[in-house]
C-alpha atoms as a printed R data frame, in Angstrom:
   type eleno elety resid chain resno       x       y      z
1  ATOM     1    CA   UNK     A     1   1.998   0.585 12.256
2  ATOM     2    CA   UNK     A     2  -1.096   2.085 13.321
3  ATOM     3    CA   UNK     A     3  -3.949   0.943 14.526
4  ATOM     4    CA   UNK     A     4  -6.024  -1.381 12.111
5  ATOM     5    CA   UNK     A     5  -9.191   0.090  9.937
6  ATOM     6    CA   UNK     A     6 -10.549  -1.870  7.209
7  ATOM     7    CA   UNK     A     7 -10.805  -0.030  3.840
8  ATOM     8    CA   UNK     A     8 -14.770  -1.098  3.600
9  ATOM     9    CA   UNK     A     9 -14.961   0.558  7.356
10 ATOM    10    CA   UNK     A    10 -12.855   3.810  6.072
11 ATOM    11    CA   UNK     A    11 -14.927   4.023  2.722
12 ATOM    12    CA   UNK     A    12 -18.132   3.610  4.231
13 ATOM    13    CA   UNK     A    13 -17.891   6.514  8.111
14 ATOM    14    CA   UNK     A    14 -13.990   6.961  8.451
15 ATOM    15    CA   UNK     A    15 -12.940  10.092  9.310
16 ATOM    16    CA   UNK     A    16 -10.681  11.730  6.288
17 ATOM    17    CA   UNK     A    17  -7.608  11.108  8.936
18 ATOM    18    CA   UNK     A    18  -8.474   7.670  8.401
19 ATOM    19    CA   UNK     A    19  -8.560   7.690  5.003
20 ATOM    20    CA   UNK     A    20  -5.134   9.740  4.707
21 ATOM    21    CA   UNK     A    21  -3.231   7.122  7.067
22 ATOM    22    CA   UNK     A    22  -4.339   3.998  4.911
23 ATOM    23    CA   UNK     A    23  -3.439   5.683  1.957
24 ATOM    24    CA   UNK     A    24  -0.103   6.832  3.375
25 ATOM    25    CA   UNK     A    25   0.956   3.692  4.817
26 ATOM    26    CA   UNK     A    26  -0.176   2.084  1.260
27 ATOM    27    CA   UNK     A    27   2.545   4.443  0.217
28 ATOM    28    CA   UNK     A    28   4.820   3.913  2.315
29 ATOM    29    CA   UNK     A    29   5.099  -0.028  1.513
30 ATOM    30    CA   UNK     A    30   5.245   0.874 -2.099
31 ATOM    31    CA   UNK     A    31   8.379   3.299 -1.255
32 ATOM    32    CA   UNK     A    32  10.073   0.413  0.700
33 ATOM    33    CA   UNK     A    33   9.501  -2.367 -1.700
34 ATOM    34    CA   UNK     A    34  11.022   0.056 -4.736
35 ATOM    35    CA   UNK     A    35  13.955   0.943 -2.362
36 ATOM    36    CA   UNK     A    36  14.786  -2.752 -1.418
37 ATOM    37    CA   UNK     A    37  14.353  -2.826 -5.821
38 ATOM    38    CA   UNK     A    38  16.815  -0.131 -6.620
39 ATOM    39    CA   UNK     A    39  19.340  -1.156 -3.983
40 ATOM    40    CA   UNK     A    40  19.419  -5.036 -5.742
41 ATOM    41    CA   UNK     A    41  17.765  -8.639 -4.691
42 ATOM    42    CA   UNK     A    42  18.616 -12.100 -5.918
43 ATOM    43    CA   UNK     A    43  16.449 -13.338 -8.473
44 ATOM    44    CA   UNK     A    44  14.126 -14.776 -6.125
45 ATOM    45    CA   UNK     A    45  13.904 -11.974 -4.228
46 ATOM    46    CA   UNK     A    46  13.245  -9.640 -6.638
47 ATOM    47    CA   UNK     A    47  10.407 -11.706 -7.863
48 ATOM    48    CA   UNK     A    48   8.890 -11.740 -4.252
49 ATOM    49    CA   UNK     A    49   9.562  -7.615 -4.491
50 ATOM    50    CA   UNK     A    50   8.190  -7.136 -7.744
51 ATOM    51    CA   UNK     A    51   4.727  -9.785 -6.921
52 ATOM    52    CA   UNK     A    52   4.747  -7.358 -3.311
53 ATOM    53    CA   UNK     A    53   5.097  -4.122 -5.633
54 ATOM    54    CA   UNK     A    54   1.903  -5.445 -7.932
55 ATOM    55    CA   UNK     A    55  -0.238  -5.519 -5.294
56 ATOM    56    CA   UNK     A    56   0.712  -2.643 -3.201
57 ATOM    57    CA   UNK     A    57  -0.289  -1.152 -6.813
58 ATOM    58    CA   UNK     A    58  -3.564  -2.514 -7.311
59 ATOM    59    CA   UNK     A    59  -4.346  -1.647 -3.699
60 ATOM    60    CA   UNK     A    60  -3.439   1.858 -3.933
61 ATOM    61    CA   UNK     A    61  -5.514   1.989 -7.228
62 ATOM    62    CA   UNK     A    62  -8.785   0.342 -5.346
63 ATOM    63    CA   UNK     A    63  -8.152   2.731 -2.194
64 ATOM    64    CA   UNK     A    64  -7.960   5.848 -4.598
65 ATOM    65    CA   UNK     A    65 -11.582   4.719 -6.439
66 ATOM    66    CA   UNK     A    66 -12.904   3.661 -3.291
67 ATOM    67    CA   UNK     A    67 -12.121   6.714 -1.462
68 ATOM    68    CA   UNK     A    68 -13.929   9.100 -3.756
């Protein structure tokens, strides 16, 4: 983990480094969470996984419109 910038902080005088490394790490959970999917969870904890995957999604969708 790297050291902690907000996404307001990043949109509004981050360098594009910044930027990159929340997106990336935004990624990278989304990766993890759809490996831990694939590889098979109990029911419960594939609900957990798929609530975690939704909004890994929906942050990666906000990051991409606030980045712009």
């Amino acid at each position: 983990m790297t050291t902690f910038v907000s996404a307001a902080d990043a949109a509004r005088d981050a360098s594009y480094e910044d930027r990159r490394r929340i997106q990336d790490e935004t990624a990278d959970m989304a990766a993890r969470l759809r490996r831990e999917m694939d590889a098979g969870l109990s029911p419960e904890d594939m609900k957990r996984a798929q609530a975690e995957k939704a909004a890994v999604d929906a942050a990666a969708n906000i990051l991409e419109k606030l980045f712009k």
